[in-house]
N, C-alpha and C positions, 0 to 999 in steps of 0.2 A: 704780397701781403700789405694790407692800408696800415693806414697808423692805429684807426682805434682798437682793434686787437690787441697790442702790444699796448698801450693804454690799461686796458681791460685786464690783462695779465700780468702789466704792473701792480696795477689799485690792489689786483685780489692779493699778489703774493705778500705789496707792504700793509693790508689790512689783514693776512694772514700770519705775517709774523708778529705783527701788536695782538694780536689773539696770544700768538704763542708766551711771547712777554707777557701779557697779562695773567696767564694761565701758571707757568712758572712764578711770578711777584701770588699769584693766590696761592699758590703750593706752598712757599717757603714758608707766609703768613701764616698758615694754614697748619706746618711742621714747626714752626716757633710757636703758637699758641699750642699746639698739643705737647709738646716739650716740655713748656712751662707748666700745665695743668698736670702732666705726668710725674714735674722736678717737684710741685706742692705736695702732693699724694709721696710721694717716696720721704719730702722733709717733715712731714705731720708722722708717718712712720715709724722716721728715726726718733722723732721729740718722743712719742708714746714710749719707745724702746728705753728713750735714755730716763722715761721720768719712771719707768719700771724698775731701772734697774740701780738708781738713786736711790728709790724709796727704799731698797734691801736695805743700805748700807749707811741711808742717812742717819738714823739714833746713835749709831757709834760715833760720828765724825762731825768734828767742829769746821766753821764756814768756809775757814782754807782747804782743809783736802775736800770737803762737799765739790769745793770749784775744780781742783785737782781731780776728782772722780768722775764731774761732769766733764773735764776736758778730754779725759783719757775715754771716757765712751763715746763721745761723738767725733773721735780721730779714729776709731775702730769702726763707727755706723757709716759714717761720711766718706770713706775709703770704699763701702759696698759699689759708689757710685758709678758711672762709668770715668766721667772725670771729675773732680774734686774741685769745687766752688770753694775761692776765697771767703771764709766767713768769721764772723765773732760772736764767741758765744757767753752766757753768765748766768746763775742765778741772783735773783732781783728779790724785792719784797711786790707785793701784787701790786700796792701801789705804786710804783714803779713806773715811767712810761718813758720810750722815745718818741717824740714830736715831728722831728726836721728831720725826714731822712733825704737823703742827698740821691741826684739821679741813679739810675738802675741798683739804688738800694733794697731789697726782701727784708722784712720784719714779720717774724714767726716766732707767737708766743706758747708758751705750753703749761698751763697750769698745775702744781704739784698734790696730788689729792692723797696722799699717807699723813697720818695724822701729828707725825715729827715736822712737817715743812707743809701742814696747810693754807698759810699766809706769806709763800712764796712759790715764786713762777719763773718757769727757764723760759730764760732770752734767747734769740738765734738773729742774726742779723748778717747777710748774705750780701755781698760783694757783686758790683760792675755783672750780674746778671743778663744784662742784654748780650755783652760778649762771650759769655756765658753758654748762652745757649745757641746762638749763632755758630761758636768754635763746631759744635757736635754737627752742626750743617753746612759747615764752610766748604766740603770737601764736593758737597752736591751742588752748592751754591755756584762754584768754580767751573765744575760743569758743566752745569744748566748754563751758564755763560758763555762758554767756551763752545757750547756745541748748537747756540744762537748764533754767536758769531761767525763759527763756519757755514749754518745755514744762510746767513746772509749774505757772506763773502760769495756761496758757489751760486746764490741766487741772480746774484750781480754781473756774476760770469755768464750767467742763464742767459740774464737777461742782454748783455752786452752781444753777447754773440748772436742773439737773433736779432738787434740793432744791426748788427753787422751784416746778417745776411740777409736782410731785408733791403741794405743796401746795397750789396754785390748783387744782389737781382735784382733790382732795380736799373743801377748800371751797366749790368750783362744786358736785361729788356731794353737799354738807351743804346746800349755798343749794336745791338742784333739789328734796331730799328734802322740806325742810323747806318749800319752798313749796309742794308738793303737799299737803303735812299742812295746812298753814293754807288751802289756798284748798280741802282736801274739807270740812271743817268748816260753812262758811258755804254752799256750795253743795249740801250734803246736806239742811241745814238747812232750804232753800230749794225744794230739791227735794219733800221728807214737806209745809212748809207748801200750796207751789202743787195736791200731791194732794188735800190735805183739803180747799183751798177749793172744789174739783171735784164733791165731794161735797153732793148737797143738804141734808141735815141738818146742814152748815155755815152755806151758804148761807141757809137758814134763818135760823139765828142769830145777829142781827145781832153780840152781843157777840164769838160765835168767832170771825166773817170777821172785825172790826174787830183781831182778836189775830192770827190768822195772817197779815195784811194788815203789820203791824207788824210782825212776825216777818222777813218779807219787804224790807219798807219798809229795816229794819237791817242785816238780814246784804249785804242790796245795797249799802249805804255802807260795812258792811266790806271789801263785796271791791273799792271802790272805791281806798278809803286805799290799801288793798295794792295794788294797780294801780298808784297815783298816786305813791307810793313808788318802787314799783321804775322807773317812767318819769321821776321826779326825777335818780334816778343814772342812767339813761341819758344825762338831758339835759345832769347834769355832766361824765363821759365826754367828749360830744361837746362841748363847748364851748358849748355854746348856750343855759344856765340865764340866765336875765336877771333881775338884782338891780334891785326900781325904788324907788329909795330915795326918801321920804319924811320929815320932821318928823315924829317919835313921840315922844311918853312912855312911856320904859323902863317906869316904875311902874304906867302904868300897863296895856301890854300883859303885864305878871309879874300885874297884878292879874286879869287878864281869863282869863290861863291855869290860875290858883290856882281862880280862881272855876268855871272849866271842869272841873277835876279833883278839885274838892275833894266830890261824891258819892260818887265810888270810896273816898277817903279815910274819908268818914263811914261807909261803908260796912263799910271793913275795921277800925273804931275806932278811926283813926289820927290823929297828932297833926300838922297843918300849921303850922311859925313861920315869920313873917319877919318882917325885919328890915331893913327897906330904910333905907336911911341915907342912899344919895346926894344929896347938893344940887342937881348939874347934869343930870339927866334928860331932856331935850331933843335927840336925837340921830338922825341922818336913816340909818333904817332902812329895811328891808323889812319892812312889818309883818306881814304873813303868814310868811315864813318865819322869822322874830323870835321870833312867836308860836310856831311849830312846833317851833322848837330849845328853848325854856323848855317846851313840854308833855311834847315827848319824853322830855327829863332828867329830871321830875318822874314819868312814864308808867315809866320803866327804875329810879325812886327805888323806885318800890311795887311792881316787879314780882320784885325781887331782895331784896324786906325781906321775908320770907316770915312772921315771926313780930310783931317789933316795930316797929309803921311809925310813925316819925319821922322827919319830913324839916325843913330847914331850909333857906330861902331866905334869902339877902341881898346886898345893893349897898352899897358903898361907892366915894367917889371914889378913884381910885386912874391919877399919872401921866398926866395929861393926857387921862385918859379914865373909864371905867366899870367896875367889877368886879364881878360878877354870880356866886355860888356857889350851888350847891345841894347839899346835903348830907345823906347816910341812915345808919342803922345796922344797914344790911344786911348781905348775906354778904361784901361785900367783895370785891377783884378780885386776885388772885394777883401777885405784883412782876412774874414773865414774862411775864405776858399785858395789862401794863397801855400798852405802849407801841403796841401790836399792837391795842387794842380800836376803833381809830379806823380800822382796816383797812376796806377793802369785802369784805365777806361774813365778817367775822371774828366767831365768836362762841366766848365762854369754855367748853370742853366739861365738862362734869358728868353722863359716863355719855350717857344717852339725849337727843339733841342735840334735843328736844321738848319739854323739861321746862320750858321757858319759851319764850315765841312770841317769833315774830322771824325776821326775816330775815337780822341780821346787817348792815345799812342804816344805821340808825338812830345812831349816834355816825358813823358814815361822814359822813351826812348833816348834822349838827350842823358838825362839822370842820370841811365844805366850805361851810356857809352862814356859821362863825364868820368864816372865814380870806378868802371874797368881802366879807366888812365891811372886811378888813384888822383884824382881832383873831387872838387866841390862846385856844384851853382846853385845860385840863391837867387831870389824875386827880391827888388823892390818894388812899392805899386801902390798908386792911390786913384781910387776910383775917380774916374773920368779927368785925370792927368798926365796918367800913363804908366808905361812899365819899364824896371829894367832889371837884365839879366846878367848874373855876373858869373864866369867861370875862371875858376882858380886850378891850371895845371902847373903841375909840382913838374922841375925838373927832375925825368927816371935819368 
């Protein structure tokens, strides 16, 4: 999948949810103006009711019970309501007026047409209205909120997971690529030797056959390692990798490693130090894959120091356990891609995803053998400085 898909399916979903928002912000609008046009119509209502039923009773009653009579009817009409608006209510003379009303003030006047109080008019003067009518939609309000929110939230997930799998196939297409590339090399290789041994003026030769026989003999345990690699992370995967820990000597499974790698190093002119320090060395590993994770780091030391290969090992005690670094002054691993190197099938791109072998395994692997000791390793790394790698085994 390219990027702009995912682009395209971004734009529409956040130009679809500001739809949705706007549509809800019109709704509400929309439900507060008819509320309020509904709340007028029902208080012009109640005024008709209460100046009807005033006018029965006004000739007998002097101004106090007037007021008295008009309170006790609009606590009887005002209750019809669904819910009951803070209000103040009075009989006024016509002249009469409020000027200043204060925010989400209603002034609703009702004029008195019986001929005992035809130069007076009821007051009505209506309270904090905007919350007023909001309270009656709070409930949908909270909703329509609530169920935006989770559309965005699962959209987020939508969309994260297809980020994600756009990049696990991505990487699966870099792991599939690049393990064809590594296993035609050795298999070709394999293929031109087993011709030529076919041939009798090889055969002949005892030194040829003993060289294309070697030739053979190698590339077959390279394509073994690679084999044995990728059936390692399967076995991690599946649960069924089995660590058989044993009493080792750190020092001396680092020395057996150094000693292992240290042709390639002579080879490329390069300088191996260590620096082992630790006192307590004695700690019940796996020493096969002990050994694997110390060659590996040393194996990714030289294959990323393209110019000046210097590496540096060392152990120190450190908290109740062991700390084991190894360190180059290689190209160095970029700050984004330094958390992500531990990924399965993750590898740092630089152009043509060939330019150094690998599957993308191998710190995978490391990770997963540190972290079954019940230890930690961490990257330091600055681009085109170098890196280093530190492992922290707890003593079990």
């Amino acid at each position: 999948m390219k990027n702009y898909p995912i682009r395209k399916i971004s734009l529409i979903s956040i130009t679809s949810f500001i739809g949705i928002i706007l549509m809800q912000a019109f709704w509400i609008y929309d439900s507060y103006q008819e509320r309020q046009a509904h709340f007028h119509e029902h208080i012009y209502r109640i005024l008709d009711q209460a100046e009807t039923n005033l006018c029965k009773e006004l000739p007998n009653l002097n101004s106090e019970n007037q007021q008295k009579l008009l309170d006790s009817i609009m606590a009887v009409e005002m209750s019809h309501l669904e819910e009951k608006p803070k209000y103040w209510c009075n009989i006024n003379s016509n002249k009469y007026s409020i000027n200043n009303l204060n925010d989400g003030e209603m002034l609703f006047e009702q004029h008195i047409s019986c001929k005992a109080a035809s130069d007076k008019k009821i007051i009505l003067l209506i309270y904090n209205t905007p919350s007023y009518f909001l309270q009656s939609l709070f409930v949908w309000i909270i909703l329509s909120v609530l169920l935006i929110f989770i559309a965005i939230f699962l959209a987020g997930i939508n969309l994260s997971i297809i980020r994600k799998q756009k990049k696990l196939g991505q990487i699966q297409s870099d792991f599939i690529g690049n393990m064809t590339h590594e296993l035609k090399t050795p298999i070709a290789t394999i293929s031109v030797a087993s011709e030529m041994l076919m041939k009798d003026r090889v055969l002949d030769n005892r030194e040829k056959s003993k060289r294309y026989s070697k030739i053979i003999f190698e590339e077959n345990l390279r394509l073994k390692k690679l084999v044995e690699r990728v059936m390692q992370i399967a076995l991690f995967e599946h649960g069924t990798m089995k660590i058989k820990l044993k009493e080792v000597d750190l020092h001396d499974a680092i020395n057996q490693s150094c000693d292992a790698i240290s042709m390639i190093i002579n080879k490329r002119k390069g300088i191996l130090t260590k620096k082992l320090k630790a006192t307590d060395t004695i700690y019940r590993v796996d020493a096969t894959h002990f050994s694997n994770i110390i060659t590996n780091l040393l194996e990714n030391a030289i294959k990323y120091s393209p110019d000046k290969l210097q590496i540096g090992i060392q152990t120190r005690d450190y908290s109740d356990g062991i700390l084991i670094s190894i360190e180059d002054l290689g190209i160095g691993i970029n700050k984004k891609y330094q958390e992500r190197i531990f990924d399965r099938f993750f590898r740092v791109q630089n152009g043509d995803i060939h330019n150094t072998k690998g599957f993308g395994l191998g710190l995978y692997y490391v990770r997963r053998i540190v972290e079954a000791h019940g230890g930690t390793i961490k990257v330091y790394s600055e681009e085109g400085k170098g890196s280093r790698f530190e492992i922290y085994l707890p003593k079990l």
